[in-house]
N, CA, C and O atoms as CSV, one atom per row, in Angstrom:
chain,resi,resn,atom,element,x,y,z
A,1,UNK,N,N,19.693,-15.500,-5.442
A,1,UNK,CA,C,18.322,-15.289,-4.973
A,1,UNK,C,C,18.296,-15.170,-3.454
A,1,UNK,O,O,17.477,-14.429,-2.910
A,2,UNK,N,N,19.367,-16.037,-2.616
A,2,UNK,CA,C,19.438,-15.841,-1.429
A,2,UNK,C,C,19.653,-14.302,-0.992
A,2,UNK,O,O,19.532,-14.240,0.232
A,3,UNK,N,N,19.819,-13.540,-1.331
A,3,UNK,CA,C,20.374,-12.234,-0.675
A,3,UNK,C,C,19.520,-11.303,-1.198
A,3,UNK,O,O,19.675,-10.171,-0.740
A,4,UNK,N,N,18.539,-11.462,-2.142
A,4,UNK,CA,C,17.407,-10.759,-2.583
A,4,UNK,C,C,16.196,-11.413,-1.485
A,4,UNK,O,O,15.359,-10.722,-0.905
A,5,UNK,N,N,16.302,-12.532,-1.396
A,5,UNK,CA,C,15.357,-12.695,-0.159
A,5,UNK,C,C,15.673,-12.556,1.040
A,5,UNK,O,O,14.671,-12.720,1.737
A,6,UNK,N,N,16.725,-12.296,1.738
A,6,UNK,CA,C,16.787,-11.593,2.724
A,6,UNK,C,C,16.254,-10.458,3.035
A,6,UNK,O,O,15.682,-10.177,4.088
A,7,UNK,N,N,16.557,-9.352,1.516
A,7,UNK,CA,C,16.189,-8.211,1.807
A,7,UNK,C,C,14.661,-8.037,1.786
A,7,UNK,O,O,14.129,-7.022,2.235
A,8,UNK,N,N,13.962,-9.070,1.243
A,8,UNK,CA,C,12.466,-8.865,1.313
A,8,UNK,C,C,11.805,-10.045,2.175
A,8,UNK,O,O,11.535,-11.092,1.587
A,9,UNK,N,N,11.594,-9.948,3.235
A,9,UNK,CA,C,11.669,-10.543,4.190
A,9,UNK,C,C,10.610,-10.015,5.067
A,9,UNK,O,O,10.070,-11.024,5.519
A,10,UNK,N,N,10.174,-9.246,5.426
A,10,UNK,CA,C,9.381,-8.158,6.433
A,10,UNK,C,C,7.652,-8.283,5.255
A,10,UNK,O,O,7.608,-8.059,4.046
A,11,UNK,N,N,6.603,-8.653,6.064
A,11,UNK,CA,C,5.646,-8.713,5.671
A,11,UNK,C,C,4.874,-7.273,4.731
A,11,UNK,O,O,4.088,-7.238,3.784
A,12,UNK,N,N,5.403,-6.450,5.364
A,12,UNK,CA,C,4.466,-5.058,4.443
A,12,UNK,C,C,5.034,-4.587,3.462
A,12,UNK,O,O,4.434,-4.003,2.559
A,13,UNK,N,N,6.906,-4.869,3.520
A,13,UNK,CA,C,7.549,-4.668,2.340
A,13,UNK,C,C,7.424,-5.702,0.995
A,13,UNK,O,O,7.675,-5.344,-0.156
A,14,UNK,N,N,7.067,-6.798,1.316
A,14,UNK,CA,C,6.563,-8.052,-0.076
A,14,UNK,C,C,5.475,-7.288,-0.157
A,14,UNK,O,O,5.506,-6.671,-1.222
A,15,UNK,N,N,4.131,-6.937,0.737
A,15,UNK,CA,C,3.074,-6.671,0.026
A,15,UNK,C,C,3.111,-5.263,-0.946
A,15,UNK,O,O,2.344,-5.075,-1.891
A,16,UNK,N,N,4.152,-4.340,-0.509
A,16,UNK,CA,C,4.280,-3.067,-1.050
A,16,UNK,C,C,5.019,-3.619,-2.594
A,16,UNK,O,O,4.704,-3.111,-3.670
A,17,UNK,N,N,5.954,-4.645,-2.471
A,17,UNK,CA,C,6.741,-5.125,-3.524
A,17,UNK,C,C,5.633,-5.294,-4.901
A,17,UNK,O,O,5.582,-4.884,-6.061
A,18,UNK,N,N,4.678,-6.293,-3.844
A,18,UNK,CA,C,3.476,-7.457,-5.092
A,18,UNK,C,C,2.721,-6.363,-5.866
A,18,UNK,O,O,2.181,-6.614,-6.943
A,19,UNK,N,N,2.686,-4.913,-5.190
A,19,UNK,CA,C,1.495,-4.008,-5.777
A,19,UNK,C,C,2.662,-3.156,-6.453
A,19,UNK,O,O,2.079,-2.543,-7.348
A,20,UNK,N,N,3.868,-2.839,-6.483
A,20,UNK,CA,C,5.003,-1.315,-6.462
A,20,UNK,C,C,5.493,-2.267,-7.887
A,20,UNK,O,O,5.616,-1.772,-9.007
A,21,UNK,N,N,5.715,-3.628,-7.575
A,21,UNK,CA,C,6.580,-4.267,-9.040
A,21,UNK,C,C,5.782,-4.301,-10.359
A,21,UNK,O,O,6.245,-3.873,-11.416
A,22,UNK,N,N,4.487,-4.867,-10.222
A,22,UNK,CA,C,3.574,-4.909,-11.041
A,22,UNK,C,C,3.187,-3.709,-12.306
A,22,UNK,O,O,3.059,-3.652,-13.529
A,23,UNK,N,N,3.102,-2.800,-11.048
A,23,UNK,CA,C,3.053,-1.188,-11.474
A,23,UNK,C,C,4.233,-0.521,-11.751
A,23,UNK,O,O,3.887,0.495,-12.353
A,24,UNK,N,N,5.119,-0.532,-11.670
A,24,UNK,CA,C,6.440,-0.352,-12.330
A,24,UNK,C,C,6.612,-0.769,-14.246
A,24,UNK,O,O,6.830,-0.082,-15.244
A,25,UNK,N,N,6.311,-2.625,-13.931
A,25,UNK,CA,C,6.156,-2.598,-15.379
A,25,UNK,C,C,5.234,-2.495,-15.951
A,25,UNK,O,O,5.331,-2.902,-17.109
A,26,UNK,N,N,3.986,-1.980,-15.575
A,26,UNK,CA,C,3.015,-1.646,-16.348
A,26,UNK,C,C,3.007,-0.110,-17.264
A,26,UNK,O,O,2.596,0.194,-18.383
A,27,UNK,N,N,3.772,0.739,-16.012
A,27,UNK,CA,C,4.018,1.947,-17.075
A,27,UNK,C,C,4.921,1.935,-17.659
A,27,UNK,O,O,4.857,2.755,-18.575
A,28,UNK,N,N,6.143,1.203,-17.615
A,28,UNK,CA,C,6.658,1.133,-18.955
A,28,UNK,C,C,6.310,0.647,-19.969
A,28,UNK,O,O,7.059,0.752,-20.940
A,29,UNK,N,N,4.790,-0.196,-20.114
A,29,UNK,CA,C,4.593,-0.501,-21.395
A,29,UNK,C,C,3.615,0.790,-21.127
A,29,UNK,O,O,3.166,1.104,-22.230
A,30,UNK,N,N,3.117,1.641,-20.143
A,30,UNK,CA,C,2.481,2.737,-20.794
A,30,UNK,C,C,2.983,3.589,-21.359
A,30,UNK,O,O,2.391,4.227,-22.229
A,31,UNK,N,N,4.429,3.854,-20.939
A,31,UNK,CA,C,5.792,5.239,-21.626
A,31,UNK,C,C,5.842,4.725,-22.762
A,31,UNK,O,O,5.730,5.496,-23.716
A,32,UNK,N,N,6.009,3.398,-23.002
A,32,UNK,CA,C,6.219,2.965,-24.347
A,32,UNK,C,C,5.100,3.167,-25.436
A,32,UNK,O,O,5.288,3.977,-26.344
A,33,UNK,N,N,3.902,2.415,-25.350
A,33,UNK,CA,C,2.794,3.079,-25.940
A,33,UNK,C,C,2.810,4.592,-25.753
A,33,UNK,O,O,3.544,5.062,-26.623
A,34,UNK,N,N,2.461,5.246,-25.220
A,34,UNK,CA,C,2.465,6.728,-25.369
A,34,UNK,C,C,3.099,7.445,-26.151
A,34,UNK,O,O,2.643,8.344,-26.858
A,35,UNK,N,N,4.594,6.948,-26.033
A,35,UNK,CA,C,5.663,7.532,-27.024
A,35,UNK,C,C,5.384,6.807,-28.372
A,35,UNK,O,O,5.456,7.500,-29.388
A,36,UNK,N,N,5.121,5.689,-28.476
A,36,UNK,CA,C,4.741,5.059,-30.170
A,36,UNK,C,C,3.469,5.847,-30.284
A,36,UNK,O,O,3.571,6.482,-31.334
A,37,UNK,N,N,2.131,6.157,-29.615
A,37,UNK,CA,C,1.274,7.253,-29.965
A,37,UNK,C,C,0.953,8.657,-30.382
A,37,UNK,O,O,0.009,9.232,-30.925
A,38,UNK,N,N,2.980,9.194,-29.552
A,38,UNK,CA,C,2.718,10.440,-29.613
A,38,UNK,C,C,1.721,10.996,-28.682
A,38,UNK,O,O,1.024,11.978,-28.938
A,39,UNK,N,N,1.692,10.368,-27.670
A,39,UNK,CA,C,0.954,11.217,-26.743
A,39,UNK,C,C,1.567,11.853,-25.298
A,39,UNK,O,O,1.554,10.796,-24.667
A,40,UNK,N,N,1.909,12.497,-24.674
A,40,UNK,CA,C,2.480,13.467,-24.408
A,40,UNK,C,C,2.110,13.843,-22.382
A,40,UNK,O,O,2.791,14.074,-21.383
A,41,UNK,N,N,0.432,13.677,-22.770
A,41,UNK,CA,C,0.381,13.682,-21.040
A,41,UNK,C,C,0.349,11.951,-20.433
A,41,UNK,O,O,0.870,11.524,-19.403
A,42,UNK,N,N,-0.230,11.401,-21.187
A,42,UNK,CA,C,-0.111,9.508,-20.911
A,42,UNK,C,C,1.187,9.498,-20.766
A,42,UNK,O,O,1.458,9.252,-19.591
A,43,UNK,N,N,2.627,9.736,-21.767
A,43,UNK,CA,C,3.564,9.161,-21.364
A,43,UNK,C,C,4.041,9.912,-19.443
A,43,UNK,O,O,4.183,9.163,-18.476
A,44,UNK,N,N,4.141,10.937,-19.394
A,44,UNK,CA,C,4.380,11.687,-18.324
A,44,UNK,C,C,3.577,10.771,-17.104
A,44,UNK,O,O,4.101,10.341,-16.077
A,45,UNK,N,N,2.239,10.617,-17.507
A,45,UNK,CA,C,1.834,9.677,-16.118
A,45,UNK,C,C,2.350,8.663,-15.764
A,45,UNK,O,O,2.657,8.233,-14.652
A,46,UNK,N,N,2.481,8.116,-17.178
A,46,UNK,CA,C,3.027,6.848,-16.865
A,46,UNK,C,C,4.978,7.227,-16.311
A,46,UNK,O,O,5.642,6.674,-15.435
A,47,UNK,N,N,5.175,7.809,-16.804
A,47,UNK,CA,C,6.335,8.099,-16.063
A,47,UNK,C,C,6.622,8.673,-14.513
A,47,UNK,O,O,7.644,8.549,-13.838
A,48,UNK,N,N,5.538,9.252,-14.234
A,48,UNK,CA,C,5.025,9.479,-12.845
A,48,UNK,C,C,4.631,8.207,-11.895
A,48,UNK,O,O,4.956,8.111,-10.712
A,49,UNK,N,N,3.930,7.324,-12.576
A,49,UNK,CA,C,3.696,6.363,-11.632
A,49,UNK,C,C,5.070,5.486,-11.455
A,49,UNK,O,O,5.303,5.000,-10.348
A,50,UNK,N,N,5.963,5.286,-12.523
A,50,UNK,CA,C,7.176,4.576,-12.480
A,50,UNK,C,C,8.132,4.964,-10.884
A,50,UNK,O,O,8.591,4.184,-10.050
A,51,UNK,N,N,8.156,6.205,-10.931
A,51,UNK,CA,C,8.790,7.296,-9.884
A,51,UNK,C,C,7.598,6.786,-8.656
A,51,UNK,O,O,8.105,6.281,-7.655
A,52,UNK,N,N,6.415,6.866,-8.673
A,52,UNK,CA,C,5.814,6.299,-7.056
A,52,UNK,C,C,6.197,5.054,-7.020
A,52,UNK,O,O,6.675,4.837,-5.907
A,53,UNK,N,N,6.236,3.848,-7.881
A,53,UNK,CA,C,6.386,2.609,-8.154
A,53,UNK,C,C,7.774,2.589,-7.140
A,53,UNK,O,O,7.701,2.041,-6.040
A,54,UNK,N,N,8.881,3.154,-7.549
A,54,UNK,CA,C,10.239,3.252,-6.576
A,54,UNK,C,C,10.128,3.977,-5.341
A,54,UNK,O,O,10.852,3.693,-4.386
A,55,UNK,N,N,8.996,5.188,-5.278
A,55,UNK,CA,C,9.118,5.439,-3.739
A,55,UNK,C,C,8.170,4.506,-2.802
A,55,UNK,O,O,8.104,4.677,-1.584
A,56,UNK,N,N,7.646,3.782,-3.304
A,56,UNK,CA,C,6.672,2.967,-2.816
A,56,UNK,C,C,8.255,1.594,-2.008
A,56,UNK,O,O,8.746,1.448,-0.888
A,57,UNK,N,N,8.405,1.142,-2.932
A,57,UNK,CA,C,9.618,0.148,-2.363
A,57,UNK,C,C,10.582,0.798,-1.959
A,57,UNK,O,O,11.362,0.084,-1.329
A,58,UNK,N,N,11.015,2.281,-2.068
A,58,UNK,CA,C,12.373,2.188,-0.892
A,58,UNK,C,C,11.252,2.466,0.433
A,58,UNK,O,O,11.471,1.963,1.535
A,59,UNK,N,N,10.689,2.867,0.310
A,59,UNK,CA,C,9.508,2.494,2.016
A,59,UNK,C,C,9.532,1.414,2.667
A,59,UNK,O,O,9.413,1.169,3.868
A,60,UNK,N,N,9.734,0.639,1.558
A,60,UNK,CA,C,9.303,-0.749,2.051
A,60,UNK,C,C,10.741,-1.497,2.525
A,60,UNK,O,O,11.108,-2.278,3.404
A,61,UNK,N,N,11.266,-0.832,1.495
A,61,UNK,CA,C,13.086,-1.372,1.987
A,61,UNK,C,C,13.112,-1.171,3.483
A,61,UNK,O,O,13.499,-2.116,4.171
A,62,UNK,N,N,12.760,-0.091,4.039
A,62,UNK,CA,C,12.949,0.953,4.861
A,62,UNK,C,C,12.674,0.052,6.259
A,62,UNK,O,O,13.226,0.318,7.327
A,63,UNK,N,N,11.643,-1.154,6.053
A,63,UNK,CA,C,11.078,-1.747,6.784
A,63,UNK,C,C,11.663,-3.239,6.994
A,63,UNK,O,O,11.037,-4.219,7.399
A,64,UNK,N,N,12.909,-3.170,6.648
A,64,UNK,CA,C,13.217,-4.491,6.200
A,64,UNK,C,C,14.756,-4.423,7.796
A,64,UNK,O,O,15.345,-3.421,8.201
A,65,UNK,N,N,14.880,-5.571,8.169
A,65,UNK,CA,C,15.831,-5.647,8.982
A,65,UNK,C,C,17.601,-5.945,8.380
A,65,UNK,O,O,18.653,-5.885,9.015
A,66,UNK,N,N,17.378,-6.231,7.093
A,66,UNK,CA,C,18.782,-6.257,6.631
A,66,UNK,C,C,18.118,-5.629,5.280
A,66,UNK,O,O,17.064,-6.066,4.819
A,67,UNK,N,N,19.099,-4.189,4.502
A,67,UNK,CA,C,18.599,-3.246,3.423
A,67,UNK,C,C,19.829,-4.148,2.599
A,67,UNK,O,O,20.840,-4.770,2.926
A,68,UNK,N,N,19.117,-3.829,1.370
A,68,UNK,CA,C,19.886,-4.044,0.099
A,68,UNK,C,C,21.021,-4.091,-0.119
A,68,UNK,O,O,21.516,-3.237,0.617
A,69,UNK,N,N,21.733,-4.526,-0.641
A,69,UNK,CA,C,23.017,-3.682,-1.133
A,69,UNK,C,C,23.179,-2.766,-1.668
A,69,UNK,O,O,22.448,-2.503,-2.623
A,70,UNK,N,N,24.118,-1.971,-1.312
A,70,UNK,CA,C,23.926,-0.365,-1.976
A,70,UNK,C,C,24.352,-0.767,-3.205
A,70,UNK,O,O,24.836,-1.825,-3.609
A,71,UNK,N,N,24.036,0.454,-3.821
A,71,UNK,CA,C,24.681,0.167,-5.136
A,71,UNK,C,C,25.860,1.489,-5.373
A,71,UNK,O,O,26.153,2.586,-4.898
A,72,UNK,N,N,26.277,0.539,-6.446
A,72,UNK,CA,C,28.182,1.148,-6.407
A,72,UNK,C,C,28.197,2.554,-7.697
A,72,UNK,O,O,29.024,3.466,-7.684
A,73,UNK,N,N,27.209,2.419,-8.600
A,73,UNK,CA,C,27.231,3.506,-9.135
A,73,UNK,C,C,25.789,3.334,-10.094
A,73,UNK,O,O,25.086,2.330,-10.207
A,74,UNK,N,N,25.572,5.076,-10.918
A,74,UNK,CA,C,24.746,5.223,-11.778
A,74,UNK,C,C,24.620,3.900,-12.650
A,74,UNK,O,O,23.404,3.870,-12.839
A,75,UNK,N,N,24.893,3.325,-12.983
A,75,UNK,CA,C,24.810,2.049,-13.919
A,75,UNK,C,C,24.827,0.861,-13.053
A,75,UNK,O,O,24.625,-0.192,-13.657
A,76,UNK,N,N,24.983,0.787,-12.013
A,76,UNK,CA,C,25.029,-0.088,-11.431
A,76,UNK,C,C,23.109,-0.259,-10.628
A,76,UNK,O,O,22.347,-1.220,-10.526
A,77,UNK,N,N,23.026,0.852,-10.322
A,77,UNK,CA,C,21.766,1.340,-10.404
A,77,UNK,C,C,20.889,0.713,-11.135
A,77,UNK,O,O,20.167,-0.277,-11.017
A,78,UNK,N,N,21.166,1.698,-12.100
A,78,UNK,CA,C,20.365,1.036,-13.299
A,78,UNK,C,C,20.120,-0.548,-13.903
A,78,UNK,O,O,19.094,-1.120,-14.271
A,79,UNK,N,N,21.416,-0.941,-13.837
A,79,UNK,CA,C,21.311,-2.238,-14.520
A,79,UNK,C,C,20.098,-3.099,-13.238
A,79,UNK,O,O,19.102,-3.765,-13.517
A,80,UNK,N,N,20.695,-2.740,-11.740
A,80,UNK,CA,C,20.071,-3.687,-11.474
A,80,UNK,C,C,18.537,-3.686,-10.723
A,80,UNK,O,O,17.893,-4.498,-10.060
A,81,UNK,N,N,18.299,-2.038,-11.309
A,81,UNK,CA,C,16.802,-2.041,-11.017
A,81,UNK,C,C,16.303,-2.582,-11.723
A,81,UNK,O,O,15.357,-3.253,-11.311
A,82,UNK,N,N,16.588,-2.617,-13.020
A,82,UNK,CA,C,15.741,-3.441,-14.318
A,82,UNK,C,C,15.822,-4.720,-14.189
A,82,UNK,O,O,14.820,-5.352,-14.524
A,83,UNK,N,N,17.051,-5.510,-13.658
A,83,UNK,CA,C,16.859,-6.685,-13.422
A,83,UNK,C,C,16.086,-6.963,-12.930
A,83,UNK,O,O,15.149,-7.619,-13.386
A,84,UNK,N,N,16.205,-6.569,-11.848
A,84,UNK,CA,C,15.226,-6.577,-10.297
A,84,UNK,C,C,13.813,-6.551,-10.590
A,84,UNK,O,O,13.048,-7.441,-10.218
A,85,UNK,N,N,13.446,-5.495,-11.281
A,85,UNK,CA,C,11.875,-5.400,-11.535
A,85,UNK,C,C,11.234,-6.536,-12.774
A,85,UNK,O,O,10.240,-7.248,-12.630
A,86,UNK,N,N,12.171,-6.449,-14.059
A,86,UNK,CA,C,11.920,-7.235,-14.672
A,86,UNK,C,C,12.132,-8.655,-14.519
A,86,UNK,O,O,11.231,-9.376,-14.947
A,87,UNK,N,N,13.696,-9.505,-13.707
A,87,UNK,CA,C,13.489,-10.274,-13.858
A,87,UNK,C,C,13.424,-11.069,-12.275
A,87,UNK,O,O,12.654,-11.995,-12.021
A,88,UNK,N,N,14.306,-10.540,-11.414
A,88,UNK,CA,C,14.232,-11.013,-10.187
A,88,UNK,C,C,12.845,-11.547,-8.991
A,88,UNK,O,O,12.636,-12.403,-8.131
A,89,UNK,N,N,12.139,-10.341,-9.678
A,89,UNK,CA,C,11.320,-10.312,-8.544
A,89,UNK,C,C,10.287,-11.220,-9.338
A,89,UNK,O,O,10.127,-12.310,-8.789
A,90,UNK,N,N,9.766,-11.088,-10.154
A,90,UNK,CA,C,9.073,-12.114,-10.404
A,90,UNK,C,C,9.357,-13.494,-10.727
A,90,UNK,O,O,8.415,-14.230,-11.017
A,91,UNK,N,N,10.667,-13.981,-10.710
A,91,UNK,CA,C,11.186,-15.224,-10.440
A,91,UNK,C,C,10.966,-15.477,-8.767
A,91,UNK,O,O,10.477,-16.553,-8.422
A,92,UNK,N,N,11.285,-14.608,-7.878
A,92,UNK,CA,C,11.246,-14.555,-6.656
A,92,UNK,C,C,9.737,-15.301,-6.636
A,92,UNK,O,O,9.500,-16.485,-6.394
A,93,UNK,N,N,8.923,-14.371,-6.923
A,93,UNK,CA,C,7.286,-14.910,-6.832
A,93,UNK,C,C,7.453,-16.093,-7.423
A,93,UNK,O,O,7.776,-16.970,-6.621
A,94,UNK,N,N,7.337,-16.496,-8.705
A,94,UNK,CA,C,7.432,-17.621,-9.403
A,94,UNK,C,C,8.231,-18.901,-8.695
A,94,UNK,O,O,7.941,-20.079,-8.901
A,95,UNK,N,N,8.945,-18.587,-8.107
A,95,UNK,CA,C,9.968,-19.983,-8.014
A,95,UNK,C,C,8.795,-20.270,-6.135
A,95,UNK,O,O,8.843,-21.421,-5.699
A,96,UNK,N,N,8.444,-19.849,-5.796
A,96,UNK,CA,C,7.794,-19.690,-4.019
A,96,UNK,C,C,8.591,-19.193,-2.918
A,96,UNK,O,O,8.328,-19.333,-1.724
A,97,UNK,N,N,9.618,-18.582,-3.440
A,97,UNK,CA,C,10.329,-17.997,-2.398
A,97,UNK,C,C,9.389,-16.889,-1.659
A,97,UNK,O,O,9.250,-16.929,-0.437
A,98,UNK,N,N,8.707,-15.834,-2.510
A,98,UNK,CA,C,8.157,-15.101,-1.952
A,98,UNK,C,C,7.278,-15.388,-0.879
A,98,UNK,O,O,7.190,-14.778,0.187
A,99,UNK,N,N,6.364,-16.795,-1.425
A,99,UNK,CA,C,5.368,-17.324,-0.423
A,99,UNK,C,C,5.746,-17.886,1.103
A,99,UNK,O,O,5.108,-17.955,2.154
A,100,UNK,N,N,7.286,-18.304,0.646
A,100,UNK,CA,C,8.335,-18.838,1.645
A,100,UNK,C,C,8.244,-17.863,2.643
A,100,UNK,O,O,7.636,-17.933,3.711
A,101,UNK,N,N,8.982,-16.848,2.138
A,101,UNK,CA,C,8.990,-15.395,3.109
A,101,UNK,C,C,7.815,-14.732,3.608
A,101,UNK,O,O,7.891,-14.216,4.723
A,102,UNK,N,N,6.589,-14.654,2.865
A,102,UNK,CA,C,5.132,-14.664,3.425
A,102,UNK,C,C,4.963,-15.237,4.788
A,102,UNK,O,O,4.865,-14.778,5.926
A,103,UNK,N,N,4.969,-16.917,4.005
A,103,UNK,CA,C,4.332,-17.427,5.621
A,103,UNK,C,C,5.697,-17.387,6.671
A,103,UNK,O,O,5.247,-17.269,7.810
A,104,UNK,N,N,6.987,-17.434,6.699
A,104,UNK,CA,C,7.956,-16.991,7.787
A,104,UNK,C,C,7.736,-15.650,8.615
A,104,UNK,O,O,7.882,-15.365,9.803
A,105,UNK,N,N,7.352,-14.998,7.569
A,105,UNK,CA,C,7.075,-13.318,8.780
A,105,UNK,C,C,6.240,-13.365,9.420
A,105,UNK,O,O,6.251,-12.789,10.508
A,106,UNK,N,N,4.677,-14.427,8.767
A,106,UNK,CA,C,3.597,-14.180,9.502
A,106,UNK,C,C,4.277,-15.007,10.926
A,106,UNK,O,O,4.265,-14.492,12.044
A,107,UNK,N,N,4.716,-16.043,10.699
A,107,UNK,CA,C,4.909,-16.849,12.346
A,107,UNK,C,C,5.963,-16.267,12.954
A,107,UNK,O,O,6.387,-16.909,13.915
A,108,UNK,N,N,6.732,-14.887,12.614
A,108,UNK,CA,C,7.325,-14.145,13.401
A,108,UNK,C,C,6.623,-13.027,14.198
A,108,UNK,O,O,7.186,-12.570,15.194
A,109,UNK,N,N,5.431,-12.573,13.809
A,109,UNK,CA,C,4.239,-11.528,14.205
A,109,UNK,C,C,3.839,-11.994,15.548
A,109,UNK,O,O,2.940,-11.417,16.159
């Protein structure tokens, strides 16, 4: 968790995180419904917002004084965006690290 909170650290990138993570997994339960509906332009949005959901946080990465670790390949990628969105970041919130890093940036401003 230490090295995931490093990288989110910078005040506008958590707030881009709290609104970009949320919305990330929300359209995947919209791709998912859509596709159990058979519906065709819903899943596409929702697959559209997934895609702003990630350009929204590498912005925010962008703003950060130490960036992520790269990642080492296509699967590596993958595995650990899903972590990340599904389980990291909202442990991050959950455990108060996030709030930790909140009030630290503000008394760096």
């Amino acid at each position: 968790m230490e090295s995931y909170a490093c990288a989110h650290a910078n005040r506008a990138n958590l707030l881009i995180h709290l609104v970009a993570v949320p919305l990330f997994i929300l359209a995947h339960v919209g791709v998912v419904s859509a596709i159990a509906c058979r519906k065709t332009m819903p899943a596409f949005a929702s697959a559209s917002l997934i895609v702003m959901s990630l350009g929204l946080q590498r912005k925010g990465h962008k703003l950060e004084a130490k960036s992520p670790k790269p990642f080492d390949s296509c699967w590596d990628f993958a595995a650990r965006l899903y972590k990340e969105q599904f389980y990291t970041f909202p442990k991050f919130v959950l455990s108060g690290e996030f709030q930790k890093n909140w009030l630290s940036s503000q008394s760096q401003n």
